[in-house]
Residue, then its C-alpha position, 0 to 999 in steps of 0.5 A: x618299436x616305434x608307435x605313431x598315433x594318428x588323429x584324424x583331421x576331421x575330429x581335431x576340428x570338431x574339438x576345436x570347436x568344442x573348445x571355442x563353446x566352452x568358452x563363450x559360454x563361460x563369457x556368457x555366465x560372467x555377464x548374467x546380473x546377479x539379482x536378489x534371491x527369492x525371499x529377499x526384501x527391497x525398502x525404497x527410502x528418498x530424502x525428500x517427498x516433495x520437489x518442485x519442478x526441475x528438482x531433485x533427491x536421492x533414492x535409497x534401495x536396500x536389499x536384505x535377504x531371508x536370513x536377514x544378510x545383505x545379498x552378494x555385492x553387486x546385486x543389480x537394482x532397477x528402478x522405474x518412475x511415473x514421472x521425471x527420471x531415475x539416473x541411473x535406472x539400475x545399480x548394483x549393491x554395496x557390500x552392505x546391499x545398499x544402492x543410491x541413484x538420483x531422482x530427477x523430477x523434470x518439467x511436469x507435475x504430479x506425483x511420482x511413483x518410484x519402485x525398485x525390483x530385482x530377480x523376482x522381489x520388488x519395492x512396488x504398490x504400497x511399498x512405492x514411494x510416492x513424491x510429489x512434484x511441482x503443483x502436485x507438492x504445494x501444501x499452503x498459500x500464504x498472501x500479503x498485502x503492502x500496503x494494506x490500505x490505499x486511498x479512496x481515489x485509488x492507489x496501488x499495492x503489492x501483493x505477495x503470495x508465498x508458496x508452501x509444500x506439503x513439509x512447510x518448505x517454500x516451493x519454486x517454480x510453480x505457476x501462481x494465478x492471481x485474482x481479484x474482486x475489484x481493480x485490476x493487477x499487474x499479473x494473473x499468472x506469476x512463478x514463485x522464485x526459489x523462495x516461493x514468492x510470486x508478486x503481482x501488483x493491485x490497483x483499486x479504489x475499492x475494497x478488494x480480495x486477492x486470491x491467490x492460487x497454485x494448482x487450480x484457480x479459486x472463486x472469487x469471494x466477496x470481500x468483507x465488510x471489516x479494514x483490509x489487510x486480511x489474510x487467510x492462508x488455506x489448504x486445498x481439499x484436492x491434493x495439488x491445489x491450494x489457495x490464499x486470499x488477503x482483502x486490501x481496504x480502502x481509507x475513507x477520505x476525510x471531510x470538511x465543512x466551511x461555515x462563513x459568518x452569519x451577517x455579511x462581513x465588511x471589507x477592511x474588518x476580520x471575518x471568522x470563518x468555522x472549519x469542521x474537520x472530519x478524518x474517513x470513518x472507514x479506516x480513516x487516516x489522521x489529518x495531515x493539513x489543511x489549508x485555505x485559499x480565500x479567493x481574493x488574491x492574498x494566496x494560500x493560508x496554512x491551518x495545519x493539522x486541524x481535527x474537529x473545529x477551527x476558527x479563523x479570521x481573514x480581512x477582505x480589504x475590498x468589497x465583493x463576492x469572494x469563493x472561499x476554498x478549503x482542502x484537507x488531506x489525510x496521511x494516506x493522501x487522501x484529498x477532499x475540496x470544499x468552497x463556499x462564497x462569501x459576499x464582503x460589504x463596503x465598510x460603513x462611514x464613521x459619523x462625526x458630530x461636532x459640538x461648539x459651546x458657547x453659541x455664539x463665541x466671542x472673539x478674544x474668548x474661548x470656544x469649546x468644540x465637542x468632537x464626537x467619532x461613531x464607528x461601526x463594531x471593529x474599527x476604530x480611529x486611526x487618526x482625528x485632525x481638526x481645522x478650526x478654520x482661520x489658519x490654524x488646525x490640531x491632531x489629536x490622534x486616535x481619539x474617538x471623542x475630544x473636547x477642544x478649546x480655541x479661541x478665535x481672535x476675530x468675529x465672523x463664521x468660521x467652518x471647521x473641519x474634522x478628518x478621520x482616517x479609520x483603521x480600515x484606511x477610510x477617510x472620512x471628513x465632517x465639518x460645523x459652521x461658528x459663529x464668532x461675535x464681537x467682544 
């Protein structure tokens, strides 16, 4: 005999829909993360703890359970951050309960605080790890000066400051503030590139501290007393700041005193002029030149590199007052002027006596004529010509003094005339009257 069971509708539904349960809540568990056990331990390791701004490192978790195993693969780890971004925020465990992500530092600084947590065990409080970001990171300043001396009329500089962190590694991106005793600069405020280098300029005629500062701007100090080119690195006491200072010097200019001669000079003769040449006593540069304009139209003489004192000699061809000016520059290009006058007299006339022997001559005889030439100090004949006056004349060049003969072939007054021309080119005649008798 043939037995049919029936089911009824109504419980076939309710099975279904038992089944439909089951199900989901299969799918359900398959999704729940796996997380550390209790008793596990997380340690947070990053590869860098100092970043600049916009920098990045790696961040390192790894999990280990009570027994001293990694947990299951996939054991999933959340990250949080202070500051900047953890990418990604979570990841699961390698096989040896390792997970990597990337630390992103972004724009801002300060320090970021970075724990890792899984189930109900965490990397958090003093097992955080700590990065240091932008201004936050910086450790060292360092500030130079190129040069490190400018001239005593002003002159520019450039200053470099060079940003450390807190490893002794360059720190970009920062914000540099620049100040100064005395000038001015070309920037206050400047962002060290990716080598840590932030530069300005500074134009002083003046002693002058550059301080540079990342994280808080420094007080001014008061430069000291000694040469320039100082430079003092320094470490804030306030985490975050720190600031550097270089003292750029000034090169004294060097001076110069003219001292003319003592008794007027003459025009035509040389004049000795003192020079006394001093280089700056304060980070003094050695003397490059010296040169002399002595006012009087013959242009520029140079003297050259001259220290300590120099004698020289300048003929004035034409009587007056002259300025006579001297400039010395130094080899950082300093420049100092100094003139002084001078008042050039007339050359003085040489005196001529002229002397004839016997007294009177005799015609057909020989008369001797005694020339005597008396010349101021320096100057000397340039040429002597007589005329005896009856026709006939003589030139006896450069004598001073002649005793010359001459014989006179008629009675009667003669005038003779001698004519000088100094080494100044000044002519100058003197002239005697002789008397001639009869043989």
């Amino acid at each position: 005999m043939l037995m049919v069971f029936m089911i009824p509708r109504r419980p076939l539904s309710a099975l279904r829909a038992l089944l439909a349960m089951s199900a989901l809540l299969t799918v359900a568990c398959e999704k729940v993360p796996l997380l550390a056990p209790s008793g596990s331990t997380i340690t947070l390791t990053a590869l860098a703890t100092a970043l600049p701004t916009n920098g990045s490192t790696d961040l390192i978790a790894q999990v280990i359970e009570s027994g001293g195993t990694p947990p299951h693969s996939g054991t999933l780890v959340t990250f949080t951050t202070s500051i900047g971004t953890v990418q990604p925020s979570s990841a699961e465990t390698d096989v040896s309960g390792r997970v990597q992500v990337k630390f992103l530092a972004g724009t801002g600084s300060g320090t970021a605080t970075i724990t890792a947590i899984s189930g109900g065990v965490s990397a958090s409080g003093t097992n955080a790890i700590k990065i240091l970001v932008g201004a936050a990171a910086v450790g060292r300043v360092i500030v130079s000066a190129n040069p490190t001396l400018v001239p005593a009329l002003g002159g520019t500089t450039a200053i470099t400051a060079v940003v450390l962190d807190i490893n002794g590694n360059p720190l970009s991106s920062v914000p540099v503030s620049f100040s100064t005793t005395a000038g001015s600069l070309g920037n206050s405020v400047v962002n060290a590139d990716q080598n840590g280098q932030a530069q300005t300029t500074l134009t002083t005629a003046q002693t002058a501290t550059v301080t540079a500062s990342v994280g808080a701007t420094a007080p001014a100090t008061t430069p000291p007393a000694t040469g320039g080119g100082t430079t003092t690195p320094t470490t804030g006491t306030t985490a975050g700041q720190a600031s550097g200072t270089v003292t750029v010097g000034v090169v004294a200019a060097p001076t110069l005193v003219i001292t003319p001669p003592t008794t007027s000079p003459s025009a035509g003769l040389p004049a000795t002029f003192s020079f006394v040449v001093t280089a700056g006593t304060t980070n003094g540069a050695a003397v490059r030149d010296l040169s002399v304009n002595w006012g009087d139209g013959s242009g520029v003489q140079d003297l050259g590199a001259v220290t300590g004192t120099a004698a020289a000699s300048h003929v004035f061809r034409v009587a007056g007052t002259y300025v006579v000016t001297g400039t010395v520059i130094d080899a950082s290009g300093n420049r100092s002027t100094v003139s002084t006058s001078v008042t050039v007299i007339p050359v003085p006339r040489p005196t001529i006596i002229i002397t004839p022997s016997p007294v009177p001559g005799h015609a057909g005889a020989q008369t001797t004529l005694q020339i005597q030439v008396t010349l101021a100090n320096g100057i000397s004949v340039q040429d002597l010509r007589i005329d005896f006056g009856d026709g006939q004349s003589a030139d006896l060049g450069g004598a001073a003094s002649a005793s010359v003969p001459h014989v006179y072939t008629a009675a009667g007054t003669y005038t003779v005339t001698v004519t000088v021309i100094d080494t100044t080119g000044q002519v100058t005649t003197g002239t005697t009257a002789v008397s001639i008798s009869a043989s």
